[in-house]
Backbone as numpy.savetxt, mean C-alpha at the origin, in Angstrom:
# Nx Ny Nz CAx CAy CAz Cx Cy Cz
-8.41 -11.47 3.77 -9.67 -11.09 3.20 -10.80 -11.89 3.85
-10.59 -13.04 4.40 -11.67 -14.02 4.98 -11.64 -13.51 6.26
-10.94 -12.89 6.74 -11.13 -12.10 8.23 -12.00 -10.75 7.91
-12.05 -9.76 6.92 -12.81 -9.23 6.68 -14.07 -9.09 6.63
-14.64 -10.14 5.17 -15.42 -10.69 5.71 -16.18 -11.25 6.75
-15.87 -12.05 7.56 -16.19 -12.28 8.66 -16.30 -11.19 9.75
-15.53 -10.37 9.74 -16.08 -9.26 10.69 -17.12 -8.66 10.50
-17.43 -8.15 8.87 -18.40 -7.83 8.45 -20.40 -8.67 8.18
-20.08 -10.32 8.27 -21.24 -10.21 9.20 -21.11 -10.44 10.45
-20.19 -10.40 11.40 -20.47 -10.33 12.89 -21.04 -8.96 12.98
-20.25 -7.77 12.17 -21.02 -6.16 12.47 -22.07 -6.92 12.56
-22.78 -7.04 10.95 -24.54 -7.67 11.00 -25.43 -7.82 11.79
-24.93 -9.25 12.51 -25.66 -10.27 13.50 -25.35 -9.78 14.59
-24.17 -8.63 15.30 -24.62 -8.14 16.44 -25.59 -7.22 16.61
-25.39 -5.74 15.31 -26.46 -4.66 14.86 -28.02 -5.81 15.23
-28.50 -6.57 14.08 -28.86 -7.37 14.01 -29.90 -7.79 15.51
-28.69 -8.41 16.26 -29.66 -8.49 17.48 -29.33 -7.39 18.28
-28.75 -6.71 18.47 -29.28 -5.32 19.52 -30.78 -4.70 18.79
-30.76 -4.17 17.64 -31.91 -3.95 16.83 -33.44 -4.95 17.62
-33.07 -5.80 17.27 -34.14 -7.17 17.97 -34.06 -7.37 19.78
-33.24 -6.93 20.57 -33.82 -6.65 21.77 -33.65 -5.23 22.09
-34.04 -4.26 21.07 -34.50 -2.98 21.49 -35.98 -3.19 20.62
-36.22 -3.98 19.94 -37.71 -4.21 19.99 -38.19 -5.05 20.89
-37.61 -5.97 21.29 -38.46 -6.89 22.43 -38.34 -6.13 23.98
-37.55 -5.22 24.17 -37.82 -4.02 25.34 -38.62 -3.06 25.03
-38.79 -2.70 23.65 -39.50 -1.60 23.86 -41.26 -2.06 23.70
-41.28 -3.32 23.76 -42.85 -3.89 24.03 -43.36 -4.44 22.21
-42.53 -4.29 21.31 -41.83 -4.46 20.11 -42.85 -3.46 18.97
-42.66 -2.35 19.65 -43.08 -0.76 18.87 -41.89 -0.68 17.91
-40.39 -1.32 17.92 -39.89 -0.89 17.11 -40.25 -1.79 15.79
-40.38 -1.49 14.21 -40.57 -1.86 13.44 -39.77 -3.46 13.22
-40.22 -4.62 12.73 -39.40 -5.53 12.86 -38.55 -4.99 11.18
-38.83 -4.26 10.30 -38.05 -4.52 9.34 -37.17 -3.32 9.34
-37.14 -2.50 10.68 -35.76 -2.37 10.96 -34.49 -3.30 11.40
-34.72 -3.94 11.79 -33.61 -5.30 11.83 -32.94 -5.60 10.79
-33.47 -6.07 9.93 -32.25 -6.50 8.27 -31.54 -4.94 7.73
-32.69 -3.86 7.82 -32.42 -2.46 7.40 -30.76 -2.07 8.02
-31.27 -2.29 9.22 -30.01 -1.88 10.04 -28.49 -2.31 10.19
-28.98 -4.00 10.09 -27.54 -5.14 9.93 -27.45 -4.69 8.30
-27.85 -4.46 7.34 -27.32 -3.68 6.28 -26.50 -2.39 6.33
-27.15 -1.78 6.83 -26.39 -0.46 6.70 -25.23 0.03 7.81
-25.38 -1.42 9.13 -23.87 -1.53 9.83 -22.32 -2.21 8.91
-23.13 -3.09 7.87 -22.39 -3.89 7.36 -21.33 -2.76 6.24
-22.02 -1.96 5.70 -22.22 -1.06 4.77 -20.82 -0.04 5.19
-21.55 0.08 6.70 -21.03 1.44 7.03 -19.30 0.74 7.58
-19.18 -0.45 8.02 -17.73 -0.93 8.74 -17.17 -0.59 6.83
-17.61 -1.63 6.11 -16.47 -1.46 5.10 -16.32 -0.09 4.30
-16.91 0.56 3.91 -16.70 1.80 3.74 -15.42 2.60 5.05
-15.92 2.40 5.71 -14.70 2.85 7.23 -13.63 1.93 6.76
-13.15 0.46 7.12 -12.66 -0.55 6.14 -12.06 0.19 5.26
-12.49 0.73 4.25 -11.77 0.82 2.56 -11.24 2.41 2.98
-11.56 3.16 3.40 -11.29 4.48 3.96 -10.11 4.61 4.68
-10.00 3.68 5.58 -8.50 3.74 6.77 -7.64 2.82 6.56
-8.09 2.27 5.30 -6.63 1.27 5.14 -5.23 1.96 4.71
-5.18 2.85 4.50 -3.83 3.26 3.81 -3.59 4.25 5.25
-3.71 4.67 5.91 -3.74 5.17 7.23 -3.28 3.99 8.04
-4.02 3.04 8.23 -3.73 1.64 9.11 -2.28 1.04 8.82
-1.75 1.03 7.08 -1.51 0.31 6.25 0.11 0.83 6.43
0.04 2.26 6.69 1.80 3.50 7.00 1.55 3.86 8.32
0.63 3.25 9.55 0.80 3.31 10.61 1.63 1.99 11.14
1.49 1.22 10.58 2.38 -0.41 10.75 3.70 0.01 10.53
3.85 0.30 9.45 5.83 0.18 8.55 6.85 0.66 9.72
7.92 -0.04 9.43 8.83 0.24 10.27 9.26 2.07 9.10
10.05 2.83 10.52 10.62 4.16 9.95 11.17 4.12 8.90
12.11 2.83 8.69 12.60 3.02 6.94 12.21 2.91 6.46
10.53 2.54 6.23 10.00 2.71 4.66 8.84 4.15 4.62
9.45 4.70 3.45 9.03 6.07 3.05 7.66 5.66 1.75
6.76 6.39 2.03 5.87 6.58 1.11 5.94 7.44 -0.13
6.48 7.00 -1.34 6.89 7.97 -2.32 5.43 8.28 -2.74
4.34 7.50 -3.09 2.99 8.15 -3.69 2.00 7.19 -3.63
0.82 7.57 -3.70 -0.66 7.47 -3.19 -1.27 7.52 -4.40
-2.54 6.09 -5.05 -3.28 6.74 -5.37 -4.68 6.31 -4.95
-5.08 7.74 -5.08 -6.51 7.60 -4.67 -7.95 7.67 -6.23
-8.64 6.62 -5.79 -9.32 5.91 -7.11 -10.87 6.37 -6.76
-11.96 5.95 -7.90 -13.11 6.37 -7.96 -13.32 4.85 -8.61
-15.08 4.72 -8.00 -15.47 3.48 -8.64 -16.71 3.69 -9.15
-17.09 2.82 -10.17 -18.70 2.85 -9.75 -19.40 1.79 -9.58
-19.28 1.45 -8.67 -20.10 0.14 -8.07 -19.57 0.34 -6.56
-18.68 1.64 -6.36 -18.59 2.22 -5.06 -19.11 3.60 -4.89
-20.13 4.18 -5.57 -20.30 5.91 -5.42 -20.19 6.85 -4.95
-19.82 6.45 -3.67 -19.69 7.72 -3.04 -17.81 7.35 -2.74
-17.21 7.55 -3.58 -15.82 7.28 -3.97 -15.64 8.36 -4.94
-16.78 8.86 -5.67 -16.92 10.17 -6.60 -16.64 11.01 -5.63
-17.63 11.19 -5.09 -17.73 12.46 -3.80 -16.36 12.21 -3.07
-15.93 11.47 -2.48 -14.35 11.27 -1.99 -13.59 10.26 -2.35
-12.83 10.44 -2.95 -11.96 9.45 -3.80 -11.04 8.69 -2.38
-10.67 7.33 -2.37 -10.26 6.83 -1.56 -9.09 5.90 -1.80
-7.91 6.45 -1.42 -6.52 6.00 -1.35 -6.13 3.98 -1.32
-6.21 3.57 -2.59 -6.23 1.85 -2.46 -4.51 1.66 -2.89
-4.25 2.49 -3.25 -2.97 2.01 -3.64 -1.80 2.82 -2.96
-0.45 2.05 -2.76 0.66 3.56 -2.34 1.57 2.45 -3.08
2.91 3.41 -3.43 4.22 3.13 -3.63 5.25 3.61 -2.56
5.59 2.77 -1.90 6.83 3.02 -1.16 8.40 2.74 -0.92
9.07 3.24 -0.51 10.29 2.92 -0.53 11.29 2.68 0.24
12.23 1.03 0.42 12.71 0.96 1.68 14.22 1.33 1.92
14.54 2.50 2.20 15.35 3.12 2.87 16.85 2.27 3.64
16.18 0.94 4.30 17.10 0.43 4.77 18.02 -0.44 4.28
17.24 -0.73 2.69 18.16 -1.94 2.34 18.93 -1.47 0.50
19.19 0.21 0.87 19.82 1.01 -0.33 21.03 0.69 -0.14
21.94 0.77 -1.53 23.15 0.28 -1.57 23.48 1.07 -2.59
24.96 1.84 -2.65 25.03 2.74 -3.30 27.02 2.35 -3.90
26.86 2.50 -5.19 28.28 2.00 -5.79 29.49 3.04 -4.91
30.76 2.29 -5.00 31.89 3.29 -4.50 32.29 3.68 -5.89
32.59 2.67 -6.44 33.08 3.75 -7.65 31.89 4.13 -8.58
30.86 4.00 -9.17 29.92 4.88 -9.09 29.09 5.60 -8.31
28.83 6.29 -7.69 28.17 7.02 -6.62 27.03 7.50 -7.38
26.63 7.15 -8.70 25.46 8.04 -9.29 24.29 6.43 -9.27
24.88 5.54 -9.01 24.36 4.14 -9.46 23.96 3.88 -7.94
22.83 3.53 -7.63 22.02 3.36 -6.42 21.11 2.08 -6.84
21.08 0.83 -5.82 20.35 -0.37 -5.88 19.15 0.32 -4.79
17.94 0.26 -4.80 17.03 0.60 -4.09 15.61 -0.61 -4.55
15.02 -0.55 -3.15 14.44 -1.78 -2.85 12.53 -0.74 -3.03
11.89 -1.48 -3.87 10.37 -0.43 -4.33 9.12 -1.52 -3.83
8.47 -1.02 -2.88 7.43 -2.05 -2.82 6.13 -1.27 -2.51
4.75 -2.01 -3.41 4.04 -1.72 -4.00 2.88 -2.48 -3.25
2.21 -1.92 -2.61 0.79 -2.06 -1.69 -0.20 -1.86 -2.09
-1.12 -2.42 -2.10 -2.48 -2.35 -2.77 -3.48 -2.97 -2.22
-4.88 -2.86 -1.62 -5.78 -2.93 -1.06 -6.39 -4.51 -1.61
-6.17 -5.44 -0.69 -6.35 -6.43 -1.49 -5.75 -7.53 -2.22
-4.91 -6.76 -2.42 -4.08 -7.51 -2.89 -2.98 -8.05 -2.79
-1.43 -8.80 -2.83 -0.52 -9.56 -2.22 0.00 -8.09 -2.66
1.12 -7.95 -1.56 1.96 -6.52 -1.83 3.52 -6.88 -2.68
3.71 -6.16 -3.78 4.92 -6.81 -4.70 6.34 -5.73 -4.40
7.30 -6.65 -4.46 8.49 -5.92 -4.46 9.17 -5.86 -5.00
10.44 -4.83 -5.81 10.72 -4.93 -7.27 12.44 -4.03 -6.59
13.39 -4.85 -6.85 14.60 -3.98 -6.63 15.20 -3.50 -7.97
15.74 -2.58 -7.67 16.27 -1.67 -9.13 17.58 -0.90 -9.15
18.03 -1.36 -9.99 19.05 -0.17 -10.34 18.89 1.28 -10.54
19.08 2.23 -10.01 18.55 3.16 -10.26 20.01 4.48 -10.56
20.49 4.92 -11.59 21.08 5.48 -12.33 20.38 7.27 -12.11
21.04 8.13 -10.91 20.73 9.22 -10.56 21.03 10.67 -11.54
22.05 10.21 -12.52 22.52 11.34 -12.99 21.77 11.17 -14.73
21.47 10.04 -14.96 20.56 9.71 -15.90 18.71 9.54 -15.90
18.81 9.18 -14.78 17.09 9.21 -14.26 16.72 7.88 -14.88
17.41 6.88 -14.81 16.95 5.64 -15.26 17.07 4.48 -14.61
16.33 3.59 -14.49 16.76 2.45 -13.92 16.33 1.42 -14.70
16.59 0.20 -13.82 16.59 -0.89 -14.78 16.90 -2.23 -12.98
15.26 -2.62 -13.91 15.27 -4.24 -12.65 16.70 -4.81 -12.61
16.73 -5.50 -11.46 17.65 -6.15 -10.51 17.34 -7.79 -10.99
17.68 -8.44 -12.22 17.32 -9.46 -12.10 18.00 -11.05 -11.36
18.08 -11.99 -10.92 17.99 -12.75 -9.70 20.09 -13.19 -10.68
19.88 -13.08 -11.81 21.18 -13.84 -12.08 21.50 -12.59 -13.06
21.92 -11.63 -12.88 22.27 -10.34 -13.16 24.43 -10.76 -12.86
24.64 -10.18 -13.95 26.42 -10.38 -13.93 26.56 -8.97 -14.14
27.74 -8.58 -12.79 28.05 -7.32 -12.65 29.97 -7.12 -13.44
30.03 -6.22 -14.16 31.67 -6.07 -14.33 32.64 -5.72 -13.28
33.59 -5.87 -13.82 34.58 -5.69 -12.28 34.43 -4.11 -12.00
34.20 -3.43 -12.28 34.25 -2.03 -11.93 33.02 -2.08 -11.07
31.67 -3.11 -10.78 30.60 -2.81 -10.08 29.39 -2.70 -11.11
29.58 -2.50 -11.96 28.41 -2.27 -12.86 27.52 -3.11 -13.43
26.15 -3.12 -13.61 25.76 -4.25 -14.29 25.64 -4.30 -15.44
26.07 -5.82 -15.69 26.13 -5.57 -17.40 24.89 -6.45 -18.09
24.67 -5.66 -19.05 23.78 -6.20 -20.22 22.86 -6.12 -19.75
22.38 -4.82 -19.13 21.03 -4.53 -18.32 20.22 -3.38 -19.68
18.77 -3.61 -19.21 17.69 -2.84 -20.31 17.57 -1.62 -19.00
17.94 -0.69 -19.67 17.79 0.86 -18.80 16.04 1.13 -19.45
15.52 1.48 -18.57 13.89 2.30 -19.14 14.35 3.76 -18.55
13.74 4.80 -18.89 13.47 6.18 -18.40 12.68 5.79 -17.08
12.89 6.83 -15.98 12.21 6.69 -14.73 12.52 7.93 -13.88
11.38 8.53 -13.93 11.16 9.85 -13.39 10.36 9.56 -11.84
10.71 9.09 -11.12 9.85 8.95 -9.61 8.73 9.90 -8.98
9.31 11.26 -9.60 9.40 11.96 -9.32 10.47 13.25 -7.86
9.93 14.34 -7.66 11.59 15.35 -7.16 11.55 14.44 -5.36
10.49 14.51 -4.83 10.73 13.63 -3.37 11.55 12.14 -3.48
11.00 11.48 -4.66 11.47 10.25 -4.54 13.00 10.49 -4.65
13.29 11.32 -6.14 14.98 11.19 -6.43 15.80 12.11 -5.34
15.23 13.13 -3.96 16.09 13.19 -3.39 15.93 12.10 -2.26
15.15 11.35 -1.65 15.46 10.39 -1.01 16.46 9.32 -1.72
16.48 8.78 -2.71 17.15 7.57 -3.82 18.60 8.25 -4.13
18.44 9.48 -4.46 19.93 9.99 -4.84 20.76 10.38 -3.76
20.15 10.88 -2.45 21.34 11.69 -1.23 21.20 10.29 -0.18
20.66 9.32 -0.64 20.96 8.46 0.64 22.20 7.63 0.95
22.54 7.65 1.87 24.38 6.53 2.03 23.75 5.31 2.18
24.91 4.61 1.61 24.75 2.84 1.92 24.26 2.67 3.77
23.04 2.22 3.32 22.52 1.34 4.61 22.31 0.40 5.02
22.45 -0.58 3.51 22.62 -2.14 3.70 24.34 -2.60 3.74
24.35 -3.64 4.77 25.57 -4.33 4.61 25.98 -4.47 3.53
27.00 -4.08 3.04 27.92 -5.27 1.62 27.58 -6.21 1.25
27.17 -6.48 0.14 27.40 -8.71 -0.15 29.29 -8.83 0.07
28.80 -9.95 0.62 30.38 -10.70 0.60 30.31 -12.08 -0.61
């Protein structure tokens, strides 16, 4: 975020002075209080571009295994013209490579969910995810599984991903190594 910033007044102070030696070339006919006018509305115009192409920038990075299950795109007001085009700050995605899927349950899928947001530190949440029930239930760090594979004494919630997410989560084969 401090790199942001900072780009945003370099826009400024370069706008800024090109503005100021296209008045001192042009014999200085150009208005001087186009200068601040202008390093404003460069500053203006990068982060708006900024807040616009981040989620573009943001699934142009990811390696191929992570899938974008959903997007949302928000309205502000202390951003307005976010009414007129609403602009994508958040996604949910999903990483593909590090799914693990029971042998003797095959309906019971561990899948890895991480959660991006403009701004903010990006969080990651692994889950049990129960295909023939539509439920899952967090992966917690000292989680005791029964000998059949299962975890026990887990809180199931309802969880509808929705139909893209559960056929990526439900038809995928084990792609992570085994724990040993």
């Amino acid at each position: 975020m401090i790199y942001h910033l900072l780009i945003t007044i370099l826009v400024g102070i370069a706008v800024a002075g090109g503005v100021m030696l296209a008045r001192q070339l042009s014999g200085h006919r150009v208005a001087m209080y186009l200068v601040p006018l202008a390093a404003g509305l460069a500053m203006l115009t990068y982060n708006v571009w900024h807040e616009y192409t981040w989620f573009d920038r943001t699934v142009a990075r990811l390696p191929k295994s992570i899938e974008v299950l959903k997007s949302d795109a928000s309205a502000s007001l202390f951003r307005p013209w976010t009414y007129v085009v609403p602009n994508t700050s958040r996604v949910l995605l999903l990483d593909t490579s590090r799914t693990l899927r029971s042998v003797a349950t095959p309906d019971l899928v561990i899948v890895d969910f991480v959660e991006a947001e403009r701004l903010k530190p990006t969080q990651k949440r692994r889950l049990f995810y129960d295909c023939a029930s539509k439920r899952a239930s967090d992966i917690l760090p000292n989680a005791i599984f029964n000998a059949d594979g299962l975890p026990a004494e887990v809180a199931w919630h309802p969880l509808d991903p929705g139909p893209r997410a559960l056929r990526l989560i439900c038809n995928m084969p084990n792609s992570a190594a085994p724990a040993r």
